[in-house]
C-alpha positions in Angstrom: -8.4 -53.5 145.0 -9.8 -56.1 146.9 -12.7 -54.0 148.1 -13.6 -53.3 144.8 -13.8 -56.4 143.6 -15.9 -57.6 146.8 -18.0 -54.9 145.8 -18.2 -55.7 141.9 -18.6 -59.2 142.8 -21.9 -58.2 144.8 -23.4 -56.1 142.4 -23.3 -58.5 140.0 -24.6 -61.4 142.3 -21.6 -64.0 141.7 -23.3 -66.9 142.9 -26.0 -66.6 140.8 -24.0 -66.6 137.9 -23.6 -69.8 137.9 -27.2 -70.1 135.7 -26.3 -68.5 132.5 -23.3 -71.5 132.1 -26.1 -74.1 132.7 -28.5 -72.1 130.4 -25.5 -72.3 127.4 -24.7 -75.5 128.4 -28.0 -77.0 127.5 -28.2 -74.6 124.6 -24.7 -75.9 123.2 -26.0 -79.1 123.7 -29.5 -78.9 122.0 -27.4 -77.5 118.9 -25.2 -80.9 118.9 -28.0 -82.9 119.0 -29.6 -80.7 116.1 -26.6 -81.4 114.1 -23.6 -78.7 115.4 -21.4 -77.2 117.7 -19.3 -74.3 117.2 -16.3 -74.2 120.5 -16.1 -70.3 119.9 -19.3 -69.4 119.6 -20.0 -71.7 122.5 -17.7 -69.7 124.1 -18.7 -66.0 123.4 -22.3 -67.0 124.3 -21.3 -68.0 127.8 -19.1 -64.6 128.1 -21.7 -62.4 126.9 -24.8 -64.2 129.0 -22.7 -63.9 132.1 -21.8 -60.0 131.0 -25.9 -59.8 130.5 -26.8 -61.2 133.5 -24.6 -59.2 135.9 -25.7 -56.1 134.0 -29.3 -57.1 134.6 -28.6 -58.2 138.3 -26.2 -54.8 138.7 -28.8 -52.8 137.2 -31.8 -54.0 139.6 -29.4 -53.1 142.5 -29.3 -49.3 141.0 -33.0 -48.9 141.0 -34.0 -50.9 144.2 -31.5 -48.5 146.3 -32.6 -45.6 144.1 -36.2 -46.3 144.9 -35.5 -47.3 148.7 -36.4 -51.3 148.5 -33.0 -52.2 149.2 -33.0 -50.3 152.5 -36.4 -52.3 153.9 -35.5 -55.8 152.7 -35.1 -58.7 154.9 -32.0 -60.1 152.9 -31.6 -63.6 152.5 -29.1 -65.4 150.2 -31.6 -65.7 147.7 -33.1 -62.3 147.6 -33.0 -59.1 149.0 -30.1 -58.1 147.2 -26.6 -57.7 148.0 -26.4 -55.0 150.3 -23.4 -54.0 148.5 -25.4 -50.3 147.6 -26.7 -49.5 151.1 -23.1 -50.2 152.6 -21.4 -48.1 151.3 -19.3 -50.5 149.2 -19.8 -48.6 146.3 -21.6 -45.9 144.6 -24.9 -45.7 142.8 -23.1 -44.1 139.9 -20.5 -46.6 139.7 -23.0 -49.4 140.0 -24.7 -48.3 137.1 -21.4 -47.3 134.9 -20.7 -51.2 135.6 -23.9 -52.2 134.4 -24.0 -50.7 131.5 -20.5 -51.5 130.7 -21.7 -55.3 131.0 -24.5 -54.5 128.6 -22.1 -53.3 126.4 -20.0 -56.5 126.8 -23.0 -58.7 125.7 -24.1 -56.1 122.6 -21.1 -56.3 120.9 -21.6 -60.6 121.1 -25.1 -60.3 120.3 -24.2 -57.9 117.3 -20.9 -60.0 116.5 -23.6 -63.1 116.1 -26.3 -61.3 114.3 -23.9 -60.5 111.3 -22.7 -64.0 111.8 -26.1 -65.3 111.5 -28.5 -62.7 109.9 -32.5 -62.6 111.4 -32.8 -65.4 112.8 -31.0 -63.7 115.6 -33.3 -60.7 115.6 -36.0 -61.3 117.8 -33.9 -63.0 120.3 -31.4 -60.3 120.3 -34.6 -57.5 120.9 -36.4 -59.2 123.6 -33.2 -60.1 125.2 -32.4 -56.5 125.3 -35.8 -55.5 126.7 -35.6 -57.8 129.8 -31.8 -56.7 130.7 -32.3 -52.7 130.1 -36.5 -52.2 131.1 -36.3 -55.1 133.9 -36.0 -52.9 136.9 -37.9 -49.3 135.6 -40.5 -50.6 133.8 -41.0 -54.3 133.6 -41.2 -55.2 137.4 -43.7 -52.2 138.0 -46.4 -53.5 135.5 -46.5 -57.3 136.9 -44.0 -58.4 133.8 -41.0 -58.9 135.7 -41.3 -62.7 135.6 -42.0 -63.7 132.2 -39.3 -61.5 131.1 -37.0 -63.4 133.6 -37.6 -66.7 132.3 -37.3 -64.8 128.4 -33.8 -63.0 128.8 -32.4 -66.0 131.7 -34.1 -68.8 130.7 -35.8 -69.6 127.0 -34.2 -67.2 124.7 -30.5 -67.9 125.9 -30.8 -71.5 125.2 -32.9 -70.8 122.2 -29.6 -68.5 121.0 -27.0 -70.4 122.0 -28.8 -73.2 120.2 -28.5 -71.3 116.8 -25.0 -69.9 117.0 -24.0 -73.6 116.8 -25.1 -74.1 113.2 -26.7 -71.2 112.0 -30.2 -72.8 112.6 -33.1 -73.6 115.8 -34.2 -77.2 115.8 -36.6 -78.9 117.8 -34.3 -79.7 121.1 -33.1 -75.9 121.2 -36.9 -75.0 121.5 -38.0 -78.4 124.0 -34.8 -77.3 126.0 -35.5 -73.9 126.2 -39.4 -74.2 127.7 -38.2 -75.9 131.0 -35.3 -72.9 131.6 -38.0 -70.3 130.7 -40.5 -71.9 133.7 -37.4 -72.6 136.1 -36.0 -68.8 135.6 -40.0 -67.8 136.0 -40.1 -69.6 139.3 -36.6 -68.8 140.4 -37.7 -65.2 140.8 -41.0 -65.6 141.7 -40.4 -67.9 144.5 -37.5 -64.8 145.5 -39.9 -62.3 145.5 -42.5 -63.5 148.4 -39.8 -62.5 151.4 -39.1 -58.7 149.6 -43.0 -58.4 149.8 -43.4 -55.2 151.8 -40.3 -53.3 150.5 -41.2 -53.7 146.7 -44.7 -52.7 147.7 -43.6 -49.7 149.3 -40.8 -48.7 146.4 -43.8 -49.3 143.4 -42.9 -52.6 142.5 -45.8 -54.6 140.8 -44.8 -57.9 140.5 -46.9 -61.3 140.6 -47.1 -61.7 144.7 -48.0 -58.2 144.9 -50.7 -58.4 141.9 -52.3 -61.5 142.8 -51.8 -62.1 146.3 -49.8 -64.7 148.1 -52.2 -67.5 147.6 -52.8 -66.7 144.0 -49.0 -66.3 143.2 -47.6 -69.1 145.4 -50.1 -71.8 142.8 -48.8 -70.2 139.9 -45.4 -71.3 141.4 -46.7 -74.9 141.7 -48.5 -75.2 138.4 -45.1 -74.0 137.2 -42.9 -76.1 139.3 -45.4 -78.8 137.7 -45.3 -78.0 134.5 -41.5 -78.1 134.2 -40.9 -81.6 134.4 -44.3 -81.9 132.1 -42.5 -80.4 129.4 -39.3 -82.6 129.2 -41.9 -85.4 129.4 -43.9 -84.0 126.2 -40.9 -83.4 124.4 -39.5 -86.5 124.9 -42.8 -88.1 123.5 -42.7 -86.1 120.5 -39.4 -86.9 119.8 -38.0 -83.4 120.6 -35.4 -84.7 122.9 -34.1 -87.8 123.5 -35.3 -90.4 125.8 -32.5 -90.1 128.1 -33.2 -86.7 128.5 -36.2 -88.2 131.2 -32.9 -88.2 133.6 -33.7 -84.1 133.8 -36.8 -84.7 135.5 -35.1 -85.8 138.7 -34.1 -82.8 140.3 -37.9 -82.2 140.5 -37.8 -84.3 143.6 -36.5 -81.3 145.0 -39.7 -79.3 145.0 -41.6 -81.1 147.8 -40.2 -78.2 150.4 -41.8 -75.6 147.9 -44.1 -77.3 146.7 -45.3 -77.8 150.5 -45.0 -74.1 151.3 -46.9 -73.0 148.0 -49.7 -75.2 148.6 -50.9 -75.3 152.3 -48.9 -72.8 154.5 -48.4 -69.1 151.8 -49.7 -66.8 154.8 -46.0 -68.0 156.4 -43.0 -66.9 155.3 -41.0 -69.2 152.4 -38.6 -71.6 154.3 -35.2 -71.0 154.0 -34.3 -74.6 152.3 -37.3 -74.3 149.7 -35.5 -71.2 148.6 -32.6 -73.0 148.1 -34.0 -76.4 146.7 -35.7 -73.9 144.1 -32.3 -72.8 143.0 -30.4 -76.0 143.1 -33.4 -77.5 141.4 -33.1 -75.2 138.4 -29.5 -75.4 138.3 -29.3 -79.1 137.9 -32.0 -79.7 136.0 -30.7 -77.3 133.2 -27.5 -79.5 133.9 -28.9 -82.9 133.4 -30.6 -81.6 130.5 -27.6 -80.4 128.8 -25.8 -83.9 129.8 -28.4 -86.1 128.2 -28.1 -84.0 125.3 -24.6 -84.6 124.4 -24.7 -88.0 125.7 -27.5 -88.9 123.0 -25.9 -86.8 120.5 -21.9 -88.4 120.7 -23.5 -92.4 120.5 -25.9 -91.6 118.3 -29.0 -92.1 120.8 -32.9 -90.9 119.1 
C-alpha cells in the first residue's frame, strides 16, 4: 500500500501541488474583496484544482514516457519528471486510469458550479479543459504549452474561484489573476531549459526549443518583469488595494534568474534560480491573497 501511494504521490507531483491552494486562495480572496465568499465553494474549488492539476501533471508523465523524454532527462526537483514511470513504480496504464480519474474528479466540480452559476462559467470551464486533456499531445508540440500553463494553473483558476464566491468576476479576481497567469507561464518555462535535448528528441515544441535559449530565457525576464508590473497597475487603477504592493516583494527573489536569463543562457539554469522561481510564485500568489482579505475584513480601498 505504501508503494502505491509513493508511486501515486509521484505521478501526481505532490510538491507541486502546493500551487493550486495558493491560486484559490487569492481567488477566494479577490471574491471577498468583490463583495463574497462562499466556505464550500471555496472548498470544492481547492479539491477539484488539486484533482486537475495532478491529472494534468499525471497525464504529462504518460506521454513523456510514452514518447521516450522521460528516459533522456536530467531530472532535477523541478523538472524532469518523477521517474516514477521509468522505475517501474507503476504502469503506463495505471498512470493514465489515475489521470483521468482526477479529471473526472474536477468535471463533476466544474459541472456542479456551472449549474450553480450558469455561463459565466463557460469559457473558463472549456479552456480549463483544453490545457488539462491537450497539454501533453497537442499543446506542448505546437509551442502552446506555456500560455496554456499560466491559463488552466494560473489566470483562469483564480478568475473561477473568484466567481464561485458570489456568482460574479470583479475587478480583483481579473488584477489577481494576470500575475498567476505570468508566474505559472514562467514556472514552466524556466523548467523546461534543463529537459532541452529530451523534448527535442521526443517532438516537443515548446518556447526554448522554438525560439532558442537566448530568445526564450528574455521572454522569461520580461515576464518575471512584468509580474510585479501588474500588481503595480492594478493597484493604480484601483483594482486591488494598496496593500496589495506587499505581493511585489517576493520579486526580490528573481535576481538568481533574472541573472541566468540575461547574461549567462548558453549555461545551464542554476539549481537555486529554479527554486527561487518556484518559491517566488508561491508566495507571491500568497501575499496576494493575504492583502486581499486583510483589505477586505477592515474595510481597506
Amino acid at each position: 500500500m505504501s508503494q502505491t501511494i509513493e508511486a501515486v504521490l509521484g505521478v501526481a507531483r505532490a510538491p507541486f501541488l502546493l500551487l493550486p491552494v495558493t491560486l484559490v486562495a487569492a481567488g477566494a480572496a479577490a471574491g471577498v474583496y468583490d463583495g463574497g465568499f462562499s466556505w464550500l465553494n471555496t472548498v470544492l474549488a481547492l479539491v477539484g484544482l488539486i484533482a486537475l492539476h495532478a491529472a494534468v501533471n499525471t497525464l504529462n508523465e504518460v506521454g513523456d514516457m510514452r514518447t521516450g523524454i522521460d528516459m533522456h532527462t536530467e531530472r532535477t526537483p523541478f523538472s524532469g519528471g518523477s521517474g516514477t514511470l521509468p522505475a517501474g513504480r507503476m504502469t503506463t496504464g495505471q498512470a493514465q486510469a489515475f489521470g483521468l480519474a482526477m479529471s473526472g474528479v474536477g468535471l463533476l466540480i466544474g459541472l456542479y458550479f456551472l449549474a450553480r452559476f450558469g455561463w459565466v462559467l463557460v469559457p473558463i470551464l472549456v479552456l480549463g479543459a483544453i490545457s488539462v486533456l491537450a497539454y501533453t499531445d497537442v499543446l506542448a508540440r505546437i509551442g502552446l504549452g506555456e500560455i496554456f500553463a499560466g491559463l488552466g494553473l494560473g489566470l483562469l483558476p483564480v478568475m473561477g474561484t473568484a466567481i464561485v464566491q458570489g456568482g460574479r468576476l470583479g475587478p480583483a479576481g481579473v488584477a489577481a489573476g494576470i500575475p498567476a497567469f505570468l508566474m505559472t507561464f514562467n514556472l514552466l518555462l524556466l523548467n523546461e531549459f534543463p529537459d532541452e535535448a529530451a523534448d527535442s528528441a521526443g517532438g516537443r515544441r515548446n518556447l526554448v526549443l522554438v525560439l532558442g535559449r537566448p530568445g526564450a530565457a528574455l521572454v522569461y525576464a520580461l515576464a518575471a518583469i512584468a509580474t510585479p508590473l501588474s500588481i503595480l497597475v492594478a493597484v493604480a487603477l484601483g483594482a486591488l488595494p494598496p496593500v496589495a504592493i506587499a505581493a511585489v516583494v517576493p520579486s526580490i527573489l528573481l535576481v538568481t534568474p533574472l541573472r541566468w536569463a540575461l547574461s549567462h543562457t548558453a549555461e545551464p539554469v542554476p539549481l537555486p534560480a529554479l527554486g527561487v522561481n518556484v518559491t517566488w510564485n508561491l508566495a507571491t500568489n500568497s501575499l496576494l491573497a493575504l492583502a486581499l482579505f486583510l483589505a477586505a475584513g477592515l474595510g481597506w480601498r
